[in-house]
N, C-alpha and C positions, 0 to 999 in steps of 0.2 A: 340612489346617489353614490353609494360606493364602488358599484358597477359601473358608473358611470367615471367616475373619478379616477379608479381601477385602468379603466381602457386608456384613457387620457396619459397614468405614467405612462404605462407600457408604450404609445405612441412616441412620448416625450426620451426615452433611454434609447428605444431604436431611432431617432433620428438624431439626438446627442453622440451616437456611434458613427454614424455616415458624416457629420460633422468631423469628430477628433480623427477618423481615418487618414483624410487630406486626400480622396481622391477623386472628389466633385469639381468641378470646373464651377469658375468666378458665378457665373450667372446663377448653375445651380444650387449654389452653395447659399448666396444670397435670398435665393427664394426660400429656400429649407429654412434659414434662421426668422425668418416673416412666418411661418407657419409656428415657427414654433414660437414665437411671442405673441403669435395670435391665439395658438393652444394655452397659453400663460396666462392670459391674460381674461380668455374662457374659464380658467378653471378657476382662477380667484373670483370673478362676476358671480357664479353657479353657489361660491361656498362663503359669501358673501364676508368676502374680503376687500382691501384697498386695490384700489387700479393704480397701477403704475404706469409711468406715463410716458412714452419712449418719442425717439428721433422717427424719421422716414428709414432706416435703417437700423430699427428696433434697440438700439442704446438706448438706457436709462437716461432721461435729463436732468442735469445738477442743477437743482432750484438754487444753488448758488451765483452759477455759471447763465443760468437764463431768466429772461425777464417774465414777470407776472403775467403779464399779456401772453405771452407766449408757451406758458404752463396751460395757462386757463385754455388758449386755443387747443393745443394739444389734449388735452385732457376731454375738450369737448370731441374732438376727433373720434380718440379712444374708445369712449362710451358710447359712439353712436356705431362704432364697428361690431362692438360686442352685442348690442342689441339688437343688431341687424343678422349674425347672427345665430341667438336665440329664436328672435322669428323667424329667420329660416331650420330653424331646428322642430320648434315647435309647427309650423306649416310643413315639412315632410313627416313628422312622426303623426299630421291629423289625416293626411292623403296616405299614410299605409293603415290606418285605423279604417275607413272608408275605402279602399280596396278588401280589406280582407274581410269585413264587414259584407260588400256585393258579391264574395266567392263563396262566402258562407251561406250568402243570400240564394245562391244560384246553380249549388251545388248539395245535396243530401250526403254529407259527408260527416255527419255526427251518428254516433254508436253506444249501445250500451252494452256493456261487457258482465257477465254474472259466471260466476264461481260456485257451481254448489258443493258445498263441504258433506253434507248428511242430511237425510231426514231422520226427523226424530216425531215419529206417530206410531202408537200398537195399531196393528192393522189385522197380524195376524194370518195374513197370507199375500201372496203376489200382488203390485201396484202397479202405478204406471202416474209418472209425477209427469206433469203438463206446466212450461212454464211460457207466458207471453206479456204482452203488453196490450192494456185496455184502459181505454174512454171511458172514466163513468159519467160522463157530459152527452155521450153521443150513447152508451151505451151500446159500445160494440168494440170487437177487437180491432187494434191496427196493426198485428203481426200475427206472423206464425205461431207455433207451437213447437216448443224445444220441449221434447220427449224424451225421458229417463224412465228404463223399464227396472224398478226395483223389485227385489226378491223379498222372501218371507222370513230370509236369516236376517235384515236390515243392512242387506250390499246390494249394491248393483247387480242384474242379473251379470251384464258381459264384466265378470272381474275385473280384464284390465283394463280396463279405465279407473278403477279408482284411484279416487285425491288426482282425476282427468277430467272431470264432469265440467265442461269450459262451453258458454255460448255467448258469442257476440249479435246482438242484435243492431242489424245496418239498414232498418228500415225508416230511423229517424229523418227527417230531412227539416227544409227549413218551415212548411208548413206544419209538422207535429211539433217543430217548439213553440210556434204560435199557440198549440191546444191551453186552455186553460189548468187543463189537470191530466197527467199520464198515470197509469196504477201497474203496478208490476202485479201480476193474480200466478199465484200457482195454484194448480189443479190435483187433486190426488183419487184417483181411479181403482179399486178393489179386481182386480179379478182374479175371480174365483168360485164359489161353491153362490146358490143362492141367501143362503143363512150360513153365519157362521157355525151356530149349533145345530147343524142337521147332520143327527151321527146315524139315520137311517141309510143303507148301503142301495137299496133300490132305490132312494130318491137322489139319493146323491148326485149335482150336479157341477159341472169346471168351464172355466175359459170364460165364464159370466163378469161381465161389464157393468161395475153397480159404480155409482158416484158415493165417495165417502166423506172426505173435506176439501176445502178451498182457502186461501188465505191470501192477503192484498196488501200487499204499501205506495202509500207515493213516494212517484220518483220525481213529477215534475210537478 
């Protein structure tokens, strides 16, 4: 409502200025002043105030100066301009609700955007964090895998990305917001030696692919 009220001054000063300027011509000067007691007369209906009650050239009427009959006609005038309107205010703002509604509809243009700050797991040696989106309804992923290869200090292996670690996932569309449930799952990958404590030098083995944890929230 104050947005709204807001825009309505701002209208009402810039054409009070084209007004006191004086260099409208008769016709369009006339029209400007209908605009702006129709802008008036909007804005007191909206913030449920008194309708004032004007000539066919927007002057206030002296209920002294005119007769009952003739108040009451104008008045009925009045009310039914501003109503009319309102329904035409409310009928365009329900046809751009219902356009953007079918472009939403028609288009996979929703995203989810993730930031990773840090892992915080003893792991103990090189990772590799796996992050996507999955169905626990269908039981199965519906995206990629945003791959982060962390190190054994608890950084990133490629340093400069840190406080970078940025992925937008654009595979939402208008059938994934139908799904009943979306799960954000990250994955966290070990590689390394087969055991941690194998301090044997001949069996010692690297580059090994072991699953270590997993962990899930809903998003949708």
């Amino acid at each position: 409502m104050f947005r709204r009220v807001r825009h309505m001054i701002y209208d009402l000063i810039e054409w009070r200025s084209q007004i006191l300027s004086g260099t409208l011509p008769q016709d369009e000067l006339k029209e400007l002043k209908k605009k702006v007691t129709a802008k008036i007369d909007y804005g007191n209906r909206i913030l449920d105030l008194d309708l004032v009650v004007r000539d066919e050239d927007g002057n206030i009427l002296d209920p002294e100066q005119t007769s009952t009959i003739s108040l009451f006609r104008a008045h009925e005038i009045a009310s039914k301009q501003v109503e009319e309107r309102l329904q035409e205010e409310k009928s365009q703002k329900q046809n751009i609700d219902i356009n953007r509604q079918a472009k939403f509809a028609a288009t996979p243009s929703f995203a989810l955007f993730v930031n990773l700050k840090n892992v915080v797991c003893k792991i103990g040696e090189d990772a590799e964090v796996l992050m996507s989106l999955y169905d626990p309804l269908e039981s199965k992923f519906i995206s990629e895998n945003y791959l982060v290869r962390w190190s054994s200090c608890g950084l990133p292996k490629d340093i400069d990305r840190l406080h970078n670690l940025r992925a937008v996932f654009t595979d939402l569309g208008s059938k994934d917001l139908k799904r009943e449930k979306i799960s954000f799952v990250c994955q966290i990958v070990r590689v390394g030696r087969m055991e941690l404590r194998d301090n044997n030098t001949r069996k010692l083995t690297s580059g090994l692919r072991r699953p270590f944890g997993v962990a899930g929230n809903s998003v949708l």
